[in-house]
KEZA-663025 format. One record per residue (C-alpha): residue in one letter; x, y, z. Coordinates in Angstrom, 3 decimals. Example, Ala and Ser with C-alpha at 12.3 -4.5 7.8 and 13.67 -1.06 7.14 Angstrom:
2
res = A, x = 12.300, y = -4.500, z = 7.800
res = S, x = 13.670, y = -1.060, z = 7.140
This chain:
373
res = X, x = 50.338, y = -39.518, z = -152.439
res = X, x = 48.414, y = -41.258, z = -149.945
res = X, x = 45.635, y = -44.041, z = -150.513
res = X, x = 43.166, y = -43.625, z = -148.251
res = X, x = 39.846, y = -46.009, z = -147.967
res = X, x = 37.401, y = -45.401, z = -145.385
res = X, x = 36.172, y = -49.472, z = -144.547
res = X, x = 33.133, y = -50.496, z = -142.631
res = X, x = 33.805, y = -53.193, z = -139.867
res = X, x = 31.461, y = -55.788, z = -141.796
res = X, x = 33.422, y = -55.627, z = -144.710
res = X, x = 37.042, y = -56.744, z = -143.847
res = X, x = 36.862, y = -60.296, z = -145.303
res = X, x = 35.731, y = -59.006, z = -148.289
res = X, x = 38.320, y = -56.537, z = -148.248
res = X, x = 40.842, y = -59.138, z = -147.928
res = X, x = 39.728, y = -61.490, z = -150.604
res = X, x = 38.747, y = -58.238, z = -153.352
res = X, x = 42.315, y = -56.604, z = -153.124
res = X, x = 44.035, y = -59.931, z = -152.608
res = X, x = 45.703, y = -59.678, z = -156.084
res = X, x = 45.594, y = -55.836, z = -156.594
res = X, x = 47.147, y = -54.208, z = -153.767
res = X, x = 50.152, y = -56.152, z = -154.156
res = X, x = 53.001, y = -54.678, z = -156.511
res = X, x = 55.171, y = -56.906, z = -158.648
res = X, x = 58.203, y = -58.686, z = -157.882
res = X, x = 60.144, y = -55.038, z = -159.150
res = X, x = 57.985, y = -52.973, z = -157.625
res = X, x = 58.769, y = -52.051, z = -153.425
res = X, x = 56.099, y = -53.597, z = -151.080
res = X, x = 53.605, y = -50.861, z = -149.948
res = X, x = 53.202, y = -49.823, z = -146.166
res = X, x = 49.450, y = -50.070, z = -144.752
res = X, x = 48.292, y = -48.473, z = -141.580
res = X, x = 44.784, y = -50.032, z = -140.561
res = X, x = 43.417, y = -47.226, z = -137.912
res = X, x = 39.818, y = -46.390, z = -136.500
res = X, x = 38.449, y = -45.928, z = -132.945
res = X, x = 38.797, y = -48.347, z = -130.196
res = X, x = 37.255, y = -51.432, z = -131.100
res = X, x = 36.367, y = -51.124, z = -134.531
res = X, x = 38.493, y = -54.447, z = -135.179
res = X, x = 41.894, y = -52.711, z = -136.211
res = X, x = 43.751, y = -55.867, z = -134.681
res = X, x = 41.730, y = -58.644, z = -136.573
res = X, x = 41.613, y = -56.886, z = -139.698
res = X, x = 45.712, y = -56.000, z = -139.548
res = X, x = 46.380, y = -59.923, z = -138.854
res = X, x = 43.918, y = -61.087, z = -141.648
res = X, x = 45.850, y = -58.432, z = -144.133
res = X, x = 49.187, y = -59.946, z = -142.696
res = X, x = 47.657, y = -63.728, z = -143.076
res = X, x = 46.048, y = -62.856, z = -146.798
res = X, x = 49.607, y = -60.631, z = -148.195
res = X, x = 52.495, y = -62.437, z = -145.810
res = X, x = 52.627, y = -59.159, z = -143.739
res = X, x = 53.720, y = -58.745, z = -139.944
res = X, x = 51.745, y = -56.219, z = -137.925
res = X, x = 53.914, y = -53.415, z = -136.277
res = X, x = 51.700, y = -51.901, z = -133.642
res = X, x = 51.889, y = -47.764, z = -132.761
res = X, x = 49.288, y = -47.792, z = -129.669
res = X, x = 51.537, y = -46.082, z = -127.121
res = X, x = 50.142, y = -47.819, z = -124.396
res = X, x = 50.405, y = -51.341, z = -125.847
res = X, x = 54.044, y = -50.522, z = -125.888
res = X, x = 54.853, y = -50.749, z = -122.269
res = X, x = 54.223, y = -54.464, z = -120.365
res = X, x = 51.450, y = -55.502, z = -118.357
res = X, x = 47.630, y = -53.963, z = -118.644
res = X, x = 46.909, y = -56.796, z = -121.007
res = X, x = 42.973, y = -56.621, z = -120.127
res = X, x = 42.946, y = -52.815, z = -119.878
res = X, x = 44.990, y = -52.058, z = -123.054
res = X, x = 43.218, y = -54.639, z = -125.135
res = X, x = 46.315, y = -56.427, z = -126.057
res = X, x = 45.851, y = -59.342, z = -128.352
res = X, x = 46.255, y = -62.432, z = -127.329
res = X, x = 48.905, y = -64.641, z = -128.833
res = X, x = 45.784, y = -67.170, z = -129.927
res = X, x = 44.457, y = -64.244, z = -131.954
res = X, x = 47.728, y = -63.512, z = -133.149
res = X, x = 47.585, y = -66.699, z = -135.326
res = X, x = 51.329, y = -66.777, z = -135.958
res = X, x = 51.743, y = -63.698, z = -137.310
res = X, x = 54.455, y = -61.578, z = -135.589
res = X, x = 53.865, y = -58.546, z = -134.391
res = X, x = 56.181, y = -55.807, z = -132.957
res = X, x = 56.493, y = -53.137, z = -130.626
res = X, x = 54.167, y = -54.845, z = -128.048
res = X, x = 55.464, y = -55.129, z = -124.150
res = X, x = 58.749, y = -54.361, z = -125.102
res = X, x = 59.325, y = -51.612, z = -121.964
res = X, x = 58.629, y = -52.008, z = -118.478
res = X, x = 56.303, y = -49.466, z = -117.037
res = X, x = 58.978, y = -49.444, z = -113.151
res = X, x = 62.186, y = -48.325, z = -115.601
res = X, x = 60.522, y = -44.807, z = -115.977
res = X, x = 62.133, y = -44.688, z = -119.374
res = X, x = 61.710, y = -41.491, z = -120.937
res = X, x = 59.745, y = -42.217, z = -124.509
res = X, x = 57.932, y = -39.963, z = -126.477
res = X, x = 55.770, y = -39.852, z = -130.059
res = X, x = 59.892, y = -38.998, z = -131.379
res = X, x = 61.436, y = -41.667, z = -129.983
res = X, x = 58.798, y = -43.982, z = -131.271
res = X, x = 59.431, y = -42.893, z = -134.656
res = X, x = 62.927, y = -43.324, z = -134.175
res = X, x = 62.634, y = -47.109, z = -133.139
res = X, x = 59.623, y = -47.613, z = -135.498
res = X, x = 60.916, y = -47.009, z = -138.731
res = X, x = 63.970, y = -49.568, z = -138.744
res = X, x = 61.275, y = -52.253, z = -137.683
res = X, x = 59.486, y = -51.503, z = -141.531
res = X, x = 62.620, y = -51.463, z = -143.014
res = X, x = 63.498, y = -54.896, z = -141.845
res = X, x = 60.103, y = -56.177, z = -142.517
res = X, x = 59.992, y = -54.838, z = -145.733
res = X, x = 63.291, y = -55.131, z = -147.334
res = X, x = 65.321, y = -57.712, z = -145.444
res = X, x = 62.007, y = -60.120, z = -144.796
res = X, x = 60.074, y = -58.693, z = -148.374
res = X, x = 57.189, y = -59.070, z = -146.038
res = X, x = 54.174, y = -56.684, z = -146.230
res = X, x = 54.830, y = -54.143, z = -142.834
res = X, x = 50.808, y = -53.117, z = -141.535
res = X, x = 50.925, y = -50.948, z = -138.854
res = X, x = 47.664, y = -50.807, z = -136.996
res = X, x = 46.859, y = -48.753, z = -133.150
res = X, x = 45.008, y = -46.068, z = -132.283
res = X, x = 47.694, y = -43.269, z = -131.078
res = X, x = 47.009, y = -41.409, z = -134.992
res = X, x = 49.858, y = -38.997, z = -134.007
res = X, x = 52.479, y = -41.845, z = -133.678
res = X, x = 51.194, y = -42.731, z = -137.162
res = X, x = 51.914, y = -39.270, z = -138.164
res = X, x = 55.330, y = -39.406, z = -136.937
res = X, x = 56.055, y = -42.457, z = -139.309
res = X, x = 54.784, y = -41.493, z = -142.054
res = X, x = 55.697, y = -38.217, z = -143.033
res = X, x = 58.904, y = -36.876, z = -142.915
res = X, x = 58.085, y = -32.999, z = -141.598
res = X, x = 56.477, y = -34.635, z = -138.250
res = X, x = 58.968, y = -33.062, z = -136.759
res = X, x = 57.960, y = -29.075, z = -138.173
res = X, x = 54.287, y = -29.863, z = -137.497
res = X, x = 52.244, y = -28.782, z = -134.705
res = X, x = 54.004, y = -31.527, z = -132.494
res = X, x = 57.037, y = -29.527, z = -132.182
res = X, x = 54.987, y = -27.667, z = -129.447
res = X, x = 54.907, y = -30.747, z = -127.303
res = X, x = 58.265, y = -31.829, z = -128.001
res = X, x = 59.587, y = -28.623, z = -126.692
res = X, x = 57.681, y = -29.143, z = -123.485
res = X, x = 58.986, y = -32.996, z = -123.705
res = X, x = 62.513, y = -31.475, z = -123.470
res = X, x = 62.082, y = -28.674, z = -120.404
res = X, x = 60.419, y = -31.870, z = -118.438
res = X, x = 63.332, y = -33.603, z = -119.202
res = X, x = 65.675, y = -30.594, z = -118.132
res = X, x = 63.859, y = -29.120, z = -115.217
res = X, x = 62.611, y = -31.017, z = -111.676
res = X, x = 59.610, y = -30.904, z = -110.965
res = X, x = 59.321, y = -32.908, z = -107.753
res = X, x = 58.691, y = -29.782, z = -105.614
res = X, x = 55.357, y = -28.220, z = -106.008
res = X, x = 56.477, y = -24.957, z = -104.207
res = X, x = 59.650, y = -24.354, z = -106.291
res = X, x = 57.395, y = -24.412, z = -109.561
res = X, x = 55.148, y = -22.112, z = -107.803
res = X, x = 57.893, y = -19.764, z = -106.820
res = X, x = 59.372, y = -20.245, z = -110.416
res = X, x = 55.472, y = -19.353, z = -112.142
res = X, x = 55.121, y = -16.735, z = -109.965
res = X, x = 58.934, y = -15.007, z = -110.831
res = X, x = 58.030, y = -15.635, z = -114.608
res = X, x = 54.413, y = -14.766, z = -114.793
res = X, x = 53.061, y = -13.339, z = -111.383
res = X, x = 49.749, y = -12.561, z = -112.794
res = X, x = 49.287, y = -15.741, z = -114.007
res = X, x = 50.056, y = -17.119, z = -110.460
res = X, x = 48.122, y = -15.307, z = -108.508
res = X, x = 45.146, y = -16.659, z = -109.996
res = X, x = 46.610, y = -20.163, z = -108.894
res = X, x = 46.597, y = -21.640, z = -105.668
res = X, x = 50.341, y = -23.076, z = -104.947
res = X, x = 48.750, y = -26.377, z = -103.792
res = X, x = 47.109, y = -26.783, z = -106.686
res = X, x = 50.266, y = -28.855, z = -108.269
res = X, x = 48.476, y = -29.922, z = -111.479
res = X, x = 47.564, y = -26.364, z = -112.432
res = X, x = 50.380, y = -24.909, z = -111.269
res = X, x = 53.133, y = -27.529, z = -113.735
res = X, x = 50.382, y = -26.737, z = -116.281
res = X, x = 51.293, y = -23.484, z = -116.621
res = X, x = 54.695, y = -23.184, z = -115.905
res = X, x = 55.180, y = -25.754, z = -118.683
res = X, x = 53.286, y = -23.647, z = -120.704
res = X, x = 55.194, y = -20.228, z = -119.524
res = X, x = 58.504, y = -21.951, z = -120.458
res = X, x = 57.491, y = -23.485, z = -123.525
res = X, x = 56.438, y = -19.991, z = -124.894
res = X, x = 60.512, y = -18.739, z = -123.496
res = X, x = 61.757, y = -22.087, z = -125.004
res = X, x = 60.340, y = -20.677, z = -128.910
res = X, x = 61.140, y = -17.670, z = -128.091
res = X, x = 64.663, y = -18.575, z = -128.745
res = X, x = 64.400, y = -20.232, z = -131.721
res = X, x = 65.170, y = -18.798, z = -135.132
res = X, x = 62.939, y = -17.349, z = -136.288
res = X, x = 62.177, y = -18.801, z = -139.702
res = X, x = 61.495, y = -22.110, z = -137.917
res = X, x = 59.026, y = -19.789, z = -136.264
res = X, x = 57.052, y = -18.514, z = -139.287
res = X, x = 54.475, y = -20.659, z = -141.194
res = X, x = 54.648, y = -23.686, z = -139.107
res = X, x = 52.029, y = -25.939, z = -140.752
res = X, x = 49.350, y = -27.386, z = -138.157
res = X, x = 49.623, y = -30.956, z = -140.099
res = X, x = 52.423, y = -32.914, z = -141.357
res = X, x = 52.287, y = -33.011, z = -145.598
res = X, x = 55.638, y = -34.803, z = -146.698
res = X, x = 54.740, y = -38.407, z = -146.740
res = X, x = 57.565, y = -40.961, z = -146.213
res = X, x = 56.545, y = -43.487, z = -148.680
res = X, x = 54.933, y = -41.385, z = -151.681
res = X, x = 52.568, y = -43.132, z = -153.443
res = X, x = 53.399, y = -46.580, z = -151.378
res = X, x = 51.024, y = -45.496, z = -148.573
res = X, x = 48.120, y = -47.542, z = -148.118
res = X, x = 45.726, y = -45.918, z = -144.765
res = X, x = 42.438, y = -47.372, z = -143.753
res = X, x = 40.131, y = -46.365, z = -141.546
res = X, x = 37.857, y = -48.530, z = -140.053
res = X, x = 34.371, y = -47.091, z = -139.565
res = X, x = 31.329, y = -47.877, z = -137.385
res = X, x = 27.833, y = -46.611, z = -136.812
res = X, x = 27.831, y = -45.093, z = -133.768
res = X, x = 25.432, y = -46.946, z = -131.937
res = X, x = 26.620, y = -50.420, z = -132.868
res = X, x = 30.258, y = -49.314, z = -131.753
res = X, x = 28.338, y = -47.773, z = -128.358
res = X, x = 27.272, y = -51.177, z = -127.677
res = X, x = 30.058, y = -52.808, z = -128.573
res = X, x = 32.083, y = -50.887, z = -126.059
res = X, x = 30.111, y = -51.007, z = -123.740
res = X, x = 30.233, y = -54.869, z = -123.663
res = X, x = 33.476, y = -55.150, z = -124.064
res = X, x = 33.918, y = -53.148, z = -120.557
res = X, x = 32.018, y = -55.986, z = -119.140
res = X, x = 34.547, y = -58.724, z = -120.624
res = X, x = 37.535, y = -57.083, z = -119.270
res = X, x = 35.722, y = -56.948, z = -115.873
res = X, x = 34.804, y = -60.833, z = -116.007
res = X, x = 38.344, y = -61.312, z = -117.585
res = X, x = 39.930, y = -60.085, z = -114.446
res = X, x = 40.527, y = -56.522, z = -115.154
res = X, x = 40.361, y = -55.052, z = -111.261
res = X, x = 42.962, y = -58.006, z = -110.395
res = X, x = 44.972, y = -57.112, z = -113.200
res = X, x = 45.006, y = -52.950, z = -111.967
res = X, x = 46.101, y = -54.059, z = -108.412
res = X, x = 48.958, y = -56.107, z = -110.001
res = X, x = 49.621, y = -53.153, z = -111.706
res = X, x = 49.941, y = -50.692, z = -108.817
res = X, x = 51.644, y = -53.548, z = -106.658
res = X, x = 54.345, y = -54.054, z = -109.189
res = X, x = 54.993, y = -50.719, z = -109.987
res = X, x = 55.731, y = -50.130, z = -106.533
res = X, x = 52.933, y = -47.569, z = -105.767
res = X, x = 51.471, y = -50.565, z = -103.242
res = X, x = 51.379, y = -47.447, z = -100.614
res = X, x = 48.464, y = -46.452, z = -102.912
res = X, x = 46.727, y = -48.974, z = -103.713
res = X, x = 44.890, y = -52.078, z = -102.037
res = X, x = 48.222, y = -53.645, z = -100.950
res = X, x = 49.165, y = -49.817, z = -98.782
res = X, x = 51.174, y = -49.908, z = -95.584
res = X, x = 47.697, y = -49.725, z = -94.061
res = X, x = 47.628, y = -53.483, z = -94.051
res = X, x = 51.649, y = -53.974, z = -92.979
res = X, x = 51.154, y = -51.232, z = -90.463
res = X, x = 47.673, y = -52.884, z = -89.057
res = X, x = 45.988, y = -49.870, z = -88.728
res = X, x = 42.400, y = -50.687, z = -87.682
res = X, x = 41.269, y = -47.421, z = -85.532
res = X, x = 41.660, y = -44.694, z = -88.251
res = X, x = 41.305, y = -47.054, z = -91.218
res = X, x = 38.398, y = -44.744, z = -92.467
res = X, x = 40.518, y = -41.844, z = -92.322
res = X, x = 43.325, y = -43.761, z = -94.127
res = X, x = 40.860, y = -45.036, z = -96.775
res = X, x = 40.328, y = -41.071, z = -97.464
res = X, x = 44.291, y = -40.523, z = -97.860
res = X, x = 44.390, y = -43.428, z = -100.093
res = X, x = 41.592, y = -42.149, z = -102.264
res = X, x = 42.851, y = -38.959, z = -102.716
res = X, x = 46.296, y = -40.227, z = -103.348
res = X, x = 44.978, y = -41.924, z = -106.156
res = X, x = 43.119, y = -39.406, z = -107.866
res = X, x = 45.861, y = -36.861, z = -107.575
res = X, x = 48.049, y = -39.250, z = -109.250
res = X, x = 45.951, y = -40.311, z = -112.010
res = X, x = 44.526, y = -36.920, z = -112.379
res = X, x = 48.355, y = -35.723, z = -113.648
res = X, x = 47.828, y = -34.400, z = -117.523
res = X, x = 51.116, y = -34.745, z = -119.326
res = X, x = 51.847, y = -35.596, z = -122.279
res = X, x = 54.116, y = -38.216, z = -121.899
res = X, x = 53.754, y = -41.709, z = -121.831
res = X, x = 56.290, y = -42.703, z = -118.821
res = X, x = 57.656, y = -40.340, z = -116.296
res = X, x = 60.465, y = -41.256, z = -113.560
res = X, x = 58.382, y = -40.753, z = -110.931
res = X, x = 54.699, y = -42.038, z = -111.190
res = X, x = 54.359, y = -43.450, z = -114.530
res = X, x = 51.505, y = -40.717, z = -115.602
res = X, x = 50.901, y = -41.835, z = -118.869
res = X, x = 50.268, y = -45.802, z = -118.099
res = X, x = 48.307, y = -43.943, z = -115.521
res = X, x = 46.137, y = -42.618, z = -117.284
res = X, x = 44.863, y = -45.125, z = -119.662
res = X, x = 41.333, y = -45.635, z = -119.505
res = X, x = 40.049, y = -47.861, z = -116.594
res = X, x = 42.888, y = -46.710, z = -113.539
res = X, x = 41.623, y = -42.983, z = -112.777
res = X, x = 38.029, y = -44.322, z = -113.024
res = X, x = 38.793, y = -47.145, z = -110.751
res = X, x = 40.579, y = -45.183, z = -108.250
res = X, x = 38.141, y = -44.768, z = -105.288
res = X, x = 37.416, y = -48.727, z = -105.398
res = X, x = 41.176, y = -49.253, z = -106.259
res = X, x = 41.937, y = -47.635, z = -102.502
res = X, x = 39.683, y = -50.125, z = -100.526
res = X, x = 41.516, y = -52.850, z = -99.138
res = X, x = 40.652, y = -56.633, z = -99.901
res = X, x = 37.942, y = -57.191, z = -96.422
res = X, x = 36.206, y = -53.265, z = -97.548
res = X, x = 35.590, y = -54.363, z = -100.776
res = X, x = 32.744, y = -56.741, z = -100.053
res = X, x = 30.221, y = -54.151, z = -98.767
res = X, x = 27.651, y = -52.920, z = -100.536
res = X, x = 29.402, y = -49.249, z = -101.024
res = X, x = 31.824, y = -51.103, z = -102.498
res = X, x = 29.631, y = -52.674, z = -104.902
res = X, x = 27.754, y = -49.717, z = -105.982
res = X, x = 31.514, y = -47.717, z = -106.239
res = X, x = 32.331, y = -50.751, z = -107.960
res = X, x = 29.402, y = -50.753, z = -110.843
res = X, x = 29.551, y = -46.419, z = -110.966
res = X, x = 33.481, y = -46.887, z = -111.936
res = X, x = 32.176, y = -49.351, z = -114.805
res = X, x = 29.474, y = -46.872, z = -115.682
res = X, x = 31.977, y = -44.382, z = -115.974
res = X, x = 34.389, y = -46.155, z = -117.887
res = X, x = 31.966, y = -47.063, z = -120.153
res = X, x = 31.503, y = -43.323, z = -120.485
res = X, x = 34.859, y = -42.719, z = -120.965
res = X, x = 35.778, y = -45.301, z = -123.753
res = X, x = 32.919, y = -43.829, z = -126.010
res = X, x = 33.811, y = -40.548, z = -125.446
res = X, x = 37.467, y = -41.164, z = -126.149
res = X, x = 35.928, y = -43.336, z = -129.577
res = X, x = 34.285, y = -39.757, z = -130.537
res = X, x = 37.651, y = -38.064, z = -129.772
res = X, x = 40.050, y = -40.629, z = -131.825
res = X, x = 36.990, y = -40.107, z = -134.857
res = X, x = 37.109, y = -36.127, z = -134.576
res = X, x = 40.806, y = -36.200, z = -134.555
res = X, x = 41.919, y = -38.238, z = -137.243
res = X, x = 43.655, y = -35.862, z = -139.596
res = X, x = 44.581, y = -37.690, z = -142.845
């Protein structure tokens, strides 16, 4: 059984104090596991460090973005001053330039020794708190793996097994497989086109499979882990006071250095040819810069326009990619340092904060709609 308590924002320090000497078992009993999870900026980092301050708990985070280093400001990493001492895990612990292949599995796999440690070797109280609900999922029930998921891990695995660096060899491949389904496709239209050939071969991929694994697949996970040691809350929010919120809080990371921060990014990662740091500048190209600004655009956009699942890939990093605040960035992202003074600058500069803005509450509604416990 799972202990579920839905938890207005306001009311965390009274949460804390009211369950300070209920929640926690006796000295026989095995310390409980609590998951603090809500939409983006609800407070599910403050609350999980005053739960970890109030019961002697370290906070284990399962954001998959949060996991990889760098994007501080755009990830909404906490600080190590709002940390207050309390450790946390799983934060910054893999660079975005190894292109190390991690999934919601693998997470799981390096998650659950960190609660066992916590738990039983520190007899510390282990709060997990993030906003990825699947990773969650993955943690705490033990049939993640028969769930709906299995789907995506499939396609995880024919990524990992099949190239797709050339656009017209996944054409050709679609078009041998499923030529109707091709021909509605144009071959340079690469996202579409590894779209569906993903799809094509997942569908081959269970067709191989035996098929009792095949029948009655539940669409939710239902073994917990931790039976009747589960402690999940979710951290609610009228929508208009989170609307605000959010949209505020795009304004901090912009004063706290945010567009700095994405060039970094790009620069580090070595995608500089795409970003405000491109061979345009080592190259000096002043004649055609206009044209060059276009390439650049459209060179980022295709890149952060990629929809996979994953949170790393080998080649361009999609899934650090496509946090919120790079893809709507993009077309300011490609000026260089003396075009981004104009006033088309400025007003690209204010639309990609509109649209963030945008984004981040619509991604709020999504992580609401979704949440499946």
């Amino acid at each position: 059984m799972f202990r579920v308590f839905i938890l207005a924002s306001s009311s965390r320090l009274l949460f804390c104090r009211m369950f300070q000497q209920s929640i926690l078992p006796s000295s026989s009993c095995q310390l409980p596991v609590i998951a603090v999870c809500g939409a983006t900026g609800t407070g599910k980092s403050k609350l999980a460090i005053s739960l970890a301050n109030v019961f002697n708990g370290e906070v284990i985070n399962f954001d998959a973005l949060q996991l990889y280093r760098g994007l501080t400001i755009a990830t909404n990493k906490v600080s190590p001053a709002e940390c207050l001492g309390i450790p946390h895990h799983l934060i910054d612990i893999f660079h975005p330039e190894n292109g190390q292949k991690y999934d919601v599995h693998a997470y799981r796999d390096i998650c659950l020794p960190v609660i066992e440690n916590v738990r039983n070797a520190k007899k510390k109280l282990a709060i997990l708190a993030g906003g990825t609900h699947y990773y969650l999922e993955a943690v705490l029930w033990k049939d993640f793996l028969a769930s709906k998921y299995t789907v995506s891990d499939t396609r995880d695995k024919i990524k990992r097994e099949i190239s797709f660096d050339d656009p017209k060899q996944c054409y050709d491949l679609l078009y041998k497989l499923r030529p109707n389904l091709a021909a509605h496709l144009h071959p340079n239209n690469v996202r579409k086109v590894k779209r569906a050939l993903l799809d094509v071969l997942s569908e081959s991929e269970g067709e191989s499979t035996d098929e009792n694994t095949k029948k009655d697949v539940p669409n939710r996970s239902v073994i917990p882990r931790y039976p009747g040691q589960s402690l999940i809350l979710w951290l609610d929010c009228a929508s208009d006071v989170l609307n605000t919120h959010l949209n505020k809080r795009v304004d901090m990371m912009l004063e706290s250095g945010l567009i700095s921060e994405l060039d970094s990014f790009l620069k580090e990662a070595k995608l500089a040819s795409m970003s405000s740091t491109s061979k345009c500048i080592e190259a000096e190209i002043t004649d055609n810069c206009d044209d060059n600004k276009q390439i650049r655009v459209e060179k980022l956009r295709n890149m952060f326009s990629e929809d996979l699942e994953t949170v790393s890939d080998p080649s361009v990093r999609r899934g650090v990619l496509q946090s919120i605040g790079f893809k709507e960035f993009s077309d300011y992202l490609a000026l260089l340092p003396n075009e981004r003074d104009s006033p088309e600058a400025k007003v690209l500069l204010n639309q990609a904060a509109e649209n963030v803005k945008s984004s981040t509450r619509q991604y709020a509604r999504r992580q609401v709609s979704r949440f499946i416990f």
